[in-house]
BAKE-514636 format. One record per residue (C-alpha): residue in one letter; residue number from 1; x, y, z; chain. Coordinates in Angstrom, 3 decimals, always signed. Layout:
N
 res   n        u        v        w chain
   A NUM        X        Y        Z     A
...
***
This chain:
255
 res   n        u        v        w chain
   X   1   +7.474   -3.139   +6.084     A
   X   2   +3.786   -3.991   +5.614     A
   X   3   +3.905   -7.283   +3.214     A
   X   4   +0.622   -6.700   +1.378     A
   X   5   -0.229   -8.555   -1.399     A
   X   6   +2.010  -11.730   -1.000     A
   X   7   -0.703  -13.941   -2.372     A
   X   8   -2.834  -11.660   -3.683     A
   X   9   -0.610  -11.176   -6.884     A
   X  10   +0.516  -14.366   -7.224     A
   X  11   +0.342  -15.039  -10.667     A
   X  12   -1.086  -18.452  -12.246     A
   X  13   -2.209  -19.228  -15.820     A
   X  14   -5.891  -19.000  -14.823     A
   X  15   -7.118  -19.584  -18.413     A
   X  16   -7.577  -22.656  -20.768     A
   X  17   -6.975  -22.618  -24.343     A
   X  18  -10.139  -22.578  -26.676     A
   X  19  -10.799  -25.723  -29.260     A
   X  20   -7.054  -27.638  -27.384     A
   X  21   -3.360  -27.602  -28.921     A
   X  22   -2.131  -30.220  -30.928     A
   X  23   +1.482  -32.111  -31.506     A
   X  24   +4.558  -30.256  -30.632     A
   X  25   +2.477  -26.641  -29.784     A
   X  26   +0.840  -29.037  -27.263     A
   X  27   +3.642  -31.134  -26.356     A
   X  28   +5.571  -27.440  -25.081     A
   X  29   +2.898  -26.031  -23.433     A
   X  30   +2.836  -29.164  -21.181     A
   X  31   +6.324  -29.347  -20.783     A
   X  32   +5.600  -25.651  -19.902     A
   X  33   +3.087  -26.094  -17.347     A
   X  34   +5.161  -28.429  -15.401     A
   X  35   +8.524  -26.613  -15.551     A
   X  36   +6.157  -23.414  -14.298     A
   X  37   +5.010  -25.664  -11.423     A
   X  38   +8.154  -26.823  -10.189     A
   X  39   +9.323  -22.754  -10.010     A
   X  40  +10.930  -22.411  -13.191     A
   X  41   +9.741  -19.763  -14.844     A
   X  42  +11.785  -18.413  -17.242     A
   X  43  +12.614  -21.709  -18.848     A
   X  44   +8.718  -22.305  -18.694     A
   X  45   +8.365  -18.754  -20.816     A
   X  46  +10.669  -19.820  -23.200     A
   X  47   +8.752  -22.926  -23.812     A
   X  48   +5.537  -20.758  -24.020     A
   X  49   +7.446  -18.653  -26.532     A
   X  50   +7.882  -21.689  -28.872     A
   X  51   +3.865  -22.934  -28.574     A
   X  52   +3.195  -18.950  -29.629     A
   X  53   +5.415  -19.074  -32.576     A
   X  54   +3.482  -22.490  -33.740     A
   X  55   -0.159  -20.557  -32.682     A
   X  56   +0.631  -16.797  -33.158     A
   X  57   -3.153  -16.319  -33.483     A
   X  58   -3.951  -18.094  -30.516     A
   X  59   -4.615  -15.079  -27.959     A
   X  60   -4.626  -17.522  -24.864     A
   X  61   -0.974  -18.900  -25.840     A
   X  62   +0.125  -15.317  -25.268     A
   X  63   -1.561  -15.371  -21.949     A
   X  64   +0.177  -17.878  -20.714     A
   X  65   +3.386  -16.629  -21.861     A
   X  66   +2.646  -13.415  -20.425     A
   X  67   +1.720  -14.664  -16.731     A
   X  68   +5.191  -16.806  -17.296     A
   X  69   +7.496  -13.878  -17.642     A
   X  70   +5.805  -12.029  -14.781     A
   X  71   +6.282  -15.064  -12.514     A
   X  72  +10.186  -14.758  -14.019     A
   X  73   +9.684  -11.205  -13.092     A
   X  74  +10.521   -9.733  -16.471     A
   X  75   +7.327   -7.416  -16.303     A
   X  76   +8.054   -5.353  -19.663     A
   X  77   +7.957   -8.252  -21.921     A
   X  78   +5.056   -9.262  -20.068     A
   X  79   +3.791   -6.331  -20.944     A
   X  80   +4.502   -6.917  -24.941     A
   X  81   +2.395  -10.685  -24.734     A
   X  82   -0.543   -9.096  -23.231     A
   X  83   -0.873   -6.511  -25.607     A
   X  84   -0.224   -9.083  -28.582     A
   X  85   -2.975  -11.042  -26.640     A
   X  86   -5.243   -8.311  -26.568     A
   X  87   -5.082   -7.274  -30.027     A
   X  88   -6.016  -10.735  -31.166     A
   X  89   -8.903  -10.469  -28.593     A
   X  90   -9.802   -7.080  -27.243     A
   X  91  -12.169   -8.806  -24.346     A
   X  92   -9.821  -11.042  -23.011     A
   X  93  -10.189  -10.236  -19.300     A
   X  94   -7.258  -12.623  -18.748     A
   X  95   -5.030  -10.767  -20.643     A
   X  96   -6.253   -7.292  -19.660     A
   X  97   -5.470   -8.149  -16.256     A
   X  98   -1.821   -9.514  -16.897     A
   X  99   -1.450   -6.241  -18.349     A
   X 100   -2.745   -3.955  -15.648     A
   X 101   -0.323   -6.400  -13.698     A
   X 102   +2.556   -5.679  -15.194     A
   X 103   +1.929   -1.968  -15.653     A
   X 104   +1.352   -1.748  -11.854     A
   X 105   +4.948   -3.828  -11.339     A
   X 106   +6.332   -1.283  -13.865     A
   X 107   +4.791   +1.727  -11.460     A
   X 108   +2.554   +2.758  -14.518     A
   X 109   -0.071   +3.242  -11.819     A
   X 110   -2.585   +5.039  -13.750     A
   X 111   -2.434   +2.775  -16.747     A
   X 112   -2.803   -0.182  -14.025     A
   X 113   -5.814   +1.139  -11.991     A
   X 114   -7.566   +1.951  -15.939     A
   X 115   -7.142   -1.924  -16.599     A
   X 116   -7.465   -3.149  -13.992     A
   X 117  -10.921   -1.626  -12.664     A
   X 118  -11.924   -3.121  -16.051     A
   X 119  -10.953   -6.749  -15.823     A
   X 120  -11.598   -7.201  -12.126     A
   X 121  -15.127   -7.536  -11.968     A
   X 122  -14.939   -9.376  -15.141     A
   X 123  -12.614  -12.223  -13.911     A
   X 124  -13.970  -11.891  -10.180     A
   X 125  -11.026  -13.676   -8.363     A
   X 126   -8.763  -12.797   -4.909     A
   X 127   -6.122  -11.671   -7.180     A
   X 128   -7.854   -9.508   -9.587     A
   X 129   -9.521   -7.901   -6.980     A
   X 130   -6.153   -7.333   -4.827     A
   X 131   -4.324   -5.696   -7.529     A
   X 132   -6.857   -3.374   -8.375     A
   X 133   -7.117   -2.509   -4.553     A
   X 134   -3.204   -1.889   -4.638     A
   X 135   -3.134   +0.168   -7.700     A
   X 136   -6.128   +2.513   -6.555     A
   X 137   -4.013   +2.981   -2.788     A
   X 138   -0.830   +4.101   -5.291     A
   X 139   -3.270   +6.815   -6.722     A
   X 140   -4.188   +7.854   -3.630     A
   X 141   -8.088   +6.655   -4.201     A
   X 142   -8.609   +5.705   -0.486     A
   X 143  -12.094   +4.536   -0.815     A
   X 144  -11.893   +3.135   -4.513     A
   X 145   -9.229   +0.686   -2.728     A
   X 146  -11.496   -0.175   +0.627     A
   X 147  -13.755   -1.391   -2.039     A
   X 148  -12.031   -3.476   -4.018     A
   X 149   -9.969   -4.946   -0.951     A
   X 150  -13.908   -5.417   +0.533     A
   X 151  -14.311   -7.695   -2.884     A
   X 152  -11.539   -9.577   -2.303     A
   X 153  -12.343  -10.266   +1.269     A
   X 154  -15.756  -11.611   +0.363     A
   X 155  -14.414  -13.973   -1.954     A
   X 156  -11.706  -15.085   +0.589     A
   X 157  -12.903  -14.339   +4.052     A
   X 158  -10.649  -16.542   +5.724     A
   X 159   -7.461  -14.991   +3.889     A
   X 160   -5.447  -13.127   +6.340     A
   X 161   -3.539  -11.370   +2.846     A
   X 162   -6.867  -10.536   +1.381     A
   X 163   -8.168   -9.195   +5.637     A
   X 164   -4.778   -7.553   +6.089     A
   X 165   -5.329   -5.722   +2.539     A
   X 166   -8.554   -4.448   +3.834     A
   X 167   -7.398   -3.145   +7.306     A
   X 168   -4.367   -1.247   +5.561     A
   X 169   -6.738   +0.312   +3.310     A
   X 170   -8.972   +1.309   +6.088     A
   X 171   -5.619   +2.697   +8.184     A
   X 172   -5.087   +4.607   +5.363     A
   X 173   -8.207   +6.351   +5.172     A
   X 174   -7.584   +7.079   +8.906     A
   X 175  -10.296   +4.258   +9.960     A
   X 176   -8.467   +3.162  +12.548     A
   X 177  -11.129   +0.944  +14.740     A
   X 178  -12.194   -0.986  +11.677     A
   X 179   -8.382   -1.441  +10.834     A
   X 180   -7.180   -2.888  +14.356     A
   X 181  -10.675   -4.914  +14.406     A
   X 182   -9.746   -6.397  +11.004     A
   X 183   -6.140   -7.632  +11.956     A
   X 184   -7.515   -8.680  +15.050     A
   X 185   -9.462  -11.320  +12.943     A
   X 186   -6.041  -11.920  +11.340     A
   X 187   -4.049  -12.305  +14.296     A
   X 188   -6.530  -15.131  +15.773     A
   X 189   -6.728  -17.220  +12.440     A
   X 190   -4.484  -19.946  +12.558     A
   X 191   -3.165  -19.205   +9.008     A
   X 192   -1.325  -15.891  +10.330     A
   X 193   +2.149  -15.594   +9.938     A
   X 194   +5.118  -12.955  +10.861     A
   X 195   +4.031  -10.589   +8.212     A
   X 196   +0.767  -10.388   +9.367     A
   X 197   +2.093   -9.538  +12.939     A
   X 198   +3.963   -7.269  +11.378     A
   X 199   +0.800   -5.339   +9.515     A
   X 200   -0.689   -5.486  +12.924     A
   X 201   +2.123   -3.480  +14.787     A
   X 202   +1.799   -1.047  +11.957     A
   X 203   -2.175   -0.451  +11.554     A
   X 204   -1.474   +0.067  +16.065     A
   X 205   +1.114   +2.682  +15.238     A
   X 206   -0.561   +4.671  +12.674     A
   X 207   -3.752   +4.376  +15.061     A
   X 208   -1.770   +6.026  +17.532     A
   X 209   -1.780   +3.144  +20.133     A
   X 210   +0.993   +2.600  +20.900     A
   X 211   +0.346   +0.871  +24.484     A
   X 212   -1.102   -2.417  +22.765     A
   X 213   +1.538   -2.157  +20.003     A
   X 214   +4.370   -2.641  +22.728     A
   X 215   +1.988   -4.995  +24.945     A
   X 216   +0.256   -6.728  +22.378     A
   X 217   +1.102  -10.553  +21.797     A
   X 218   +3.340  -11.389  +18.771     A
   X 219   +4.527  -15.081  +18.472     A
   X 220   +8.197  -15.708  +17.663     A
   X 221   +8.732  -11.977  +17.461     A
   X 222  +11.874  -10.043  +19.929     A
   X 223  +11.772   -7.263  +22.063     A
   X 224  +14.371   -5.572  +19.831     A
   X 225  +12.305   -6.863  +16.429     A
   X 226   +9.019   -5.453  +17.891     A
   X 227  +10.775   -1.654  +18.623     A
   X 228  +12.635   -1.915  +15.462     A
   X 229   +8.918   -2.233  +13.445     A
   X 230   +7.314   +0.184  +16.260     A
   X 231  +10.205   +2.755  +14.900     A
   X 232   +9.886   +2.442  +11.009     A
   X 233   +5.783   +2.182  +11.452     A
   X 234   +6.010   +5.576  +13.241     A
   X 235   +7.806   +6.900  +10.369     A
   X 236   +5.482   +5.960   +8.093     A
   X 237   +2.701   +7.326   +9.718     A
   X 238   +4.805  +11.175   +9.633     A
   X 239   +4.136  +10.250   +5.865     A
   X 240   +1.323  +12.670   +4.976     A
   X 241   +0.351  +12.362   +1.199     A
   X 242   -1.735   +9.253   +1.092     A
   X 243   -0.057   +7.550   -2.103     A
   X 244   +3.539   +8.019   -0.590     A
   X 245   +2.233   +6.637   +2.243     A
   X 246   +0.712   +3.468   +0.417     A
   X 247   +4.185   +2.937   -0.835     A
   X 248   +5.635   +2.658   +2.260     A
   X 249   +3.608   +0.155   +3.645     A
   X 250   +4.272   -1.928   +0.806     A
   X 251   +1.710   -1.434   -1.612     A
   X 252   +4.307   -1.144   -4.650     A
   X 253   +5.373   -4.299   -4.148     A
   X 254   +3.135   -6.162   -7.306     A
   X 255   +4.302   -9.950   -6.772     A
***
């Protein structure tokens, strides 16, 4: 239901390659970067599969490649360029969170929030921040999560993802009045969309209010739509372990 972390782990090859590529290693990873752009990602990894064959050594190469077959959503190999990455430079925050990424995708929670909670505050963006947030609400670590959701929101304070992250975390630590006063933000920014009227009739159901979640004003949303989220929202809040719960609003779902 909930559609958390839409943006917030969307992937991008957020490094840059140390002393530059030359010839044909640099002639595919350009010819990589473009196919990526243009939503081609697995032809893009293959491409960044070549330029690591020419550069094996070349930790940042594997980055790339890495971030490319999550975006292709083949998280295991992912997995496998990370680690090569990493082994070639054990302090590359980059790759260490790729592989907290993929581990999370793979539901290797715990191996995801130990990465993770490492490389976060070392590469300090929305994303990193997000996923560590989302891993921690798998584990059930309620107020690790508010935390690192509170990070992301003060590097992004106008993001509705990064706000709507933050109220689901306080929902699920039962802080209902900070949760409905956080989507409220979302829900007058002019960047909201469906999902984020969605999060709102959920973070109203599992407050128990259910008069403003079947009064409350939803743009482009049906009667029938608005009882049919009402319904599944009240299901999740019968959820009572607070990882299984996390799941059901979405949380698993590492984009």
């Amino acid at each position: 239901m909930a559609t958390l972390l839409l943006s917030c782990l969307a992937l991008s090859a957020c490094s840059t390659i140390g002393s530059g590529p030359s010839g044909e290693e640099a002639r595919l990873l350009s010819l990589a970067d473009n196919i990526g752009q243009r939503g081609d990602h697995a032809t893009a990894a293959a491409m960044y599969e070549r330029a690591a064959e020419l550069s094996a050594d070349d930790p940042q190469i594997h980055v790339r490649l890495g971030n490319a077959r999550l975006a292709a959503g083949n998280a295991e190999a992912a997995k496998a360029s990370f680690r090569t990455a990493l082994r070639l430079d054990i302090e590359n925050a980059d790759a260490l969170l790729g592989l907290g990424t993929a581990q999370l995708r793979l539901g290797e929670t715990e191996s995801a929030v130990r990465n993770l909670q490492k490389a976060a505050p070392e590469v300090n963006t929305l994303a990193a921040w997000s996923r560590l947030g989302a891993a921690q609400a798998l584990m059930g670590q309620g107020e690790s999560a508010q935390h690192a959701f509170s990070q992301a929101v003060a590097l992004s304070p106008h993001s509705p993802d990064a706000l709507t992250n933050l109220a689901l975390a306080h929902s699920l630590a039962g802080d209902s009045n900070e949760a409905i006063e956080l989507m409220r933000r979302v829900s007058d920014s002019p960047l909201a969309e469906e999902r984020h009227f969605r999060n709102m009739i959920l973070v109203l159901v599992l407050a128990q209010d259910l008069e403003q979640a079947n009064s409350i004003a939803l743009p482009e949303m049906s009667a029938s739509q608005r009882h049919a989220l009402i319904e599944q929202a009240s299901r999740i809040g019968e959820i009572a372990d607070p990882a299984s719960r996390a799941r059901a609003m979405g949380l698993a779902m590492a984009r």
